[in-house]
C-alpha positions in Angstrom: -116.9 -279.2 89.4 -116.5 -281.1 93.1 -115.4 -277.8 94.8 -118.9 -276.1 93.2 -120.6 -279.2 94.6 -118.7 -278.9 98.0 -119.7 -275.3 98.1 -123.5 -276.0 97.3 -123.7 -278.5 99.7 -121.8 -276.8 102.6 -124.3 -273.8 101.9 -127.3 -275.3 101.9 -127.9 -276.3 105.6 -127.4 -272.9 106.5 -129.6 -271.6 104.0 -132.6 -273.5 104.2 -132.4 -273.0 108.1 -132.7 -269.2 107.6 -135.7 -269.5 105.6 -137.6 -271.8 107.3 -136.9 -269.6 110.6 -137.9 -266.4 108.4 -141.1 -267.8 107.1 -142.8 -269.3 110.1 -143.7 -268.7 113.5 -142.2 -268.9 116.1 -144.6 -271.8 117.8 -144.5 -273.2 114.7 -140.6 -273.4 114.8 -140.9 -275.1 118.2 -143.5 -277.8 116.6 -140.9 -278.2 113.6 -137.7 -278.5 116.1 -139.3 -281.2 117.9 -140.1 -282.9 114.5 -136.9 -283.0 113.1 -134.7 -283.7 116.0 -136.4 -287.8 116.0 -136.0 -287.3 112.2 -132.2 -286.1 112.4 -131.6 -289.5 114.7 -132.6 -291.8 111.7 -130.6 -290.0 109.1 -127.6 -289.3 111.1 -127.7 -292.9 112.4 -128.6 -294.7 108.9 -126.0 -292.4 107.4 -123.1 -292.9 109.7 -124.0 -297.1 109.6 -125.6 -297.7 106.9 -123.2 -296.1 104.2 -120.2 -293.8 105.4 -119.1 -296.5 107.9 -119.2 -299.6 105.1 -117.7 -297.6 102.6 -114.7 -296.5 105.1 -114.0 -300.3 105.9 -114.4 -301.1 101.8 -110.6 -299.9 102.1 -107.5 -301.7 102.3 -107.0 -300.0 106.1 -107.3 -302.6 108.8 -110.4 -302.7 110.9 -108.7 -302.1 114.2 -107.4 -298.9 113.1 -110.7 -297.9 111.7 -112.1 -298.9 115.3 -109.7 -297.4 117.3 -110.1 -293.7 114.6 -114.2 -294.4 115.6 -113.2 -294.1 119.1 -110.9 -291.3 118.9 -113.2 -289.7 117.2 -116.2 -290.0 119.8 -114.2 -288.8 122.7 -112.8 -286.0 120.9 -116.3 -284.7 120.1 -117.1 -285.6 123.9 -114.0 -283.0 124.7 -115.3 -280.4 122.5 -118.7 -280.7 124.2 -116.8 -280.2 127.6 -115.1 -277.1 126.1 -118.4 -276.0 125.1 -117.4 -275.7 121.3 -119.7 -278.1 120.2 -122.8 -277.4 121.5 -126.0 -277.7 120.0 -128.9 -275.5 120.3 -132.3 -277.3 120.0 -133.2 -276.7 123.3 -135.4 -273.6 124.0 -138.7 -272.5 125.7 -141.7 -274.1 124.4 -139.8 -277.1 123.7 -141.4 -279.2 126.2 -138.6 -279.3 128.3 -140.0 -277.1 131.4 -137.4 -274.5 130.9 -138.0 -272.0 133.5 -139.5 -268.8 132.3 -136.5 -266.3 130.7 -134.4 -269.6 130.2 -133.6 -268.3 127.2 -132.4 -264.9 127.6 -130.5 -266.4 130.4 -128.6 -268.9 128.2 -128.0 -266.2 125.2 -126.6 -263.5 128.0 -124.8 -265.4 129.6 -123.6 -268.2 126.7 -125.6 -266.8 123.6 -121.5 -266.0 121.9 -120.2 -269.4 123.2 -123.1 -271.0 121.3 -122.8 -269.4 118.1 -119.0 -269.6 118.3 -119.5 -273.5 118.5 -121.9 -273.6 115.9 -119.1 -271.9 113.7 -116.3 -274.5 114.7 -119.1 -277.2 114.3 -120.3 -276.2 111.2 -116.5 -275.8 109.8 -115.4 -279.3 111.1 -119.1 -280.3 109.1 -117.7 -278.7 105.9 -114.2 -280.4 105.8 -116.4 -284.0 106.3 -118.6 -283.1 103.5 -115.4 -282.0 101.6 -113.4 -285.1 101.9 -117.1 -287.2 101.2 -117.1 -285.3 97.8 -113.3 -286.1 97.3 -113.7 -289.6 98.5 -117.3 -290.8 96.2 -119.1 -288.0 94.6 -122.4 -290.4 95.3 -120.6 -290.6 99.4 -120.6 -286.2 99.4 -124.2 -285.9 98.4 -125.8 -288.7 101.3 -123.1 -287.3 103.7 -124.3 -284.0 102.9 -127.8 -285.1 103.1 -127.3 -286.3 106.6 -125.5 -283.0 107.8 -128.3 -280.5 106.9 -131.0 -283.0 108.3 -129.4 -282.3 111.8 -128.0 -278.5 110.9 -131.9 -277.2 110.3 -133.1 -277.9 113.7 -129.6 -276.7 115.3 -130.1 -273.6 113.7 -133.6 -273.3 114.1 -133.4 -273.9 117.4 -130.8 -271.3 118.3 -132.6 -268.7 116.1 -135.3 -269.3 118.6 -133.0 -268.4 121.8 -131.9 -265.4 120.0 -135.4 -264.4 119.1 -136.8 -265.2 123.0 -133.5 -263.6 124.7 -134.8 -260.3 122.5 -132.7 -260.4 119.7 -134.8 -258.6 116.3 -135.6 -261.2 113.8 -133.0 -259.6 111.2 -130.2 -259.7 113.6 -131.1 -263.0 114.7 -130.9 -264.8 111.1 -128.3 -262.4 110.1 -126.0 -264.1 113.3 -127.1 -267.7 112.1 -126.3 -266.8 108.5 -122.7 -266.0 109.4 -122.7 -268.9 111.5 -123.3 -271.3 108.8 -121.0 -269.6 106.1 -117.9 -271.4 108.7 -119.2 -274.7 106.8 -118.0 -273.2 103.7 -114.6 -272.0 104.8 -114.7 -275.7 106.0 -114.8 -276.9 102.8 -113.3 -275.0 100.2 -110.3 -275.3 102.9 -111.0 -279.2 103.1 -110.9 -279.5 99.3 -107.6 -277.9 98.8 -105.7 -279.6 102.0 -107.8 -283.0 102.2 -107.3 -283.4 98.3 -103.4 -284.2 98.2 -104.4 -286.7 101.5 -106.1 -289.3 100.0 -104.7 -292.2 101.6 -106.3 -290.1 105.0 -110.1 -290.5 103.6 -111.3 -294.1 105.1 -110.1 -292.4 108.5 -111.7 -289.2 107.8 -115.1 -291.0 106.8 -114.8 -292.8 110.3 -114.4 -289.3 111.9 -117.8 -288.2 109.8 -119.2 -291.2 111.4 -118.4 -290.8 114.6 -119.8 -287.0 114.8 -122.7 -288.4 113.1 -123.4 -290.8 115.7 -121.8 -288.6 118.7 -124.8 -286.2 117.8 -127.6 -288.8 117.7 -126.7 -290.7 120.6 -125.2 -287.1 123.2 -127.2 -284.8 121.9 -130.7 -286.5 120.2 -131.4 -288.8 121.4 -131.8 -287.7 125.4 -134.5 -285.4 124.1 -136.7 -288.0 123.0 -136.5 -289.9 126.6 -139.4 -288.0 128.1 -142.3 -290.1 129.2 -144.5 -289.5 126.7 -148.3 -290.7 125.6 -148.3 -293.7 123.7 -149.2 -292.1 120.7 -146.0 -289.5 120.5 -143.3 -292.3 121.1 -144.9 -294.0 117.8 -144.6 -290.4 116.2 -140.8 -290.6 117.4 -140.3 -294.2 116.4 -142.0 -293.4 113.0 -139.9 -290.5 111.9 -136.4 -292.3 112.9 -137.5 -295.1 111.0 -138.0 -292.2 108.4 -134.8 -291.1 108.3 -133.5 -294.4 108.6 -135.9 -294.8 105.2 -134.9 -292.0 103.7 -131.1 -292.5 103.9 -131.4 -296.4 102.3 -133.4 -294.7 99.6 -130.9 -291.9 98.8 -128.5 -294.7 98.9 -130.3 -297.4 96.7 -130.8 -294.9 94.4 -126.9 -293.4 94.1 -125.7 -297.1 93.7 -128.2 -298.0 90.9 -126.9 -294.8 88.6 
């Protein structure tokens, strides 16, 4: 029953990304990118230190080496950044970013493979998390999962949108980010049958969760939303974090009271 769970869960981000790009515009899917990204920065945050984080140092493992697996952790997602195999797509024209015109078809001829080949590693390294979540605290898999598809929909969204504008058809386009997200379920099936006989490994592994969780949000999200903007659009920013931040307590009230 966890490994049907694992594989739900690892499919879902994918999926719902495909058909939310599939079903709306594509102005719409710039308006929903910028949306979700200050949402994403709530839930990933709250997620990663409000729940994965405590229950990691709920363990017998000393805090220092939990500390010192955090940090590890951040500067090995900071090298995989460098290599340009954990880059994230929510960048695109329309954005608000004052991408030059053809920015897009720019960065899909020139990096449009790199970027969905780090979307695949990404997306497998995000199905072994939500694997050893599962293994670790059924209640821990579904908020960690939770948190993983808030930031994999505007990811994928937003590179659907530099296929689309670099003039990619909308079939092939989806069709790419669809195969793209099935690596998060050879991430997990593969993180169930080799992180299962580990379990002595899963307060470290849940500090590694954490620290993509937060790599993300602070590299990646966060920058976006430091634009001098009218007062009226910060709130809007401030109000969805606090959202997510919302949204994750919830989901964790509710988990702990069953």
């Amino acid at each position: 029953m966890t490994l049907l769970y694992i594989v739900l869960a690892t499919t879902a981000g994918g999926l719902l990304s495909v058909l939310i790009a599939a079903s709306v515009t594509q102005a719409l899917l710039g308006v929903l990118v910028r949306q979700l990204v200050s949402l994403s920065v709530g839930v990933l945050l709250g997620t990663a230190l409000l729940h994965v984080m405590p229950e990691a140092f709920e363990s017998h493992v000393e805090p220092q080496r939990l500390f010192l697996t955090l940090l590890a952790g951040l500067l090995f997602f900071f090298l995989l950044e460098k290599a340009e195999l954990y880059r994230h797509g929510h960048h695109h024209e329309g954005d608000g970013h004052h991408h030059h015109h053809h920015f897009d078809a720019e960065q899909a001829g020139r990096g449009g493979w790199s970027v969905l080949l780090g979307d695949s590693i990404h997306n497998f390294c995000d199905g072994i998390i939500i694997a050893a979540a599962f293994l670790a605290d059924p209640k821990l898999g579904v908020v960690t999962s939770a948190a993983i598809i808030a930031h994999e929909i505007p990811q994928e969204v937003g590179d659907y949108i530099v296929l689309l504008n670099a003039g990619f058809s909308r079939a092939k386009a989806l069709l790419y980010n669809a195969l793209s997200g099935l690596a998060a379920v050879v991430g997990g099936v593969l993180g169930y049958f080799v992180v299962g006989a580990w379990e002595a490994l899963f307060p470290y592994l849940l500090v590694i969760a954490s620290s993509s969780f937060i790599y993300v949000a602070v590299a990646d999200l966060l920058p976006q939303l430091q634009r001098r903007l009218p007062l009226r659009d910060t709130a809007t920013q401030l109000g969805l974090i606090g959202a997510g931040l919302a949204l994750v307590w919830l989901a964790r009230s509710l988990l702990h009271s069953h």
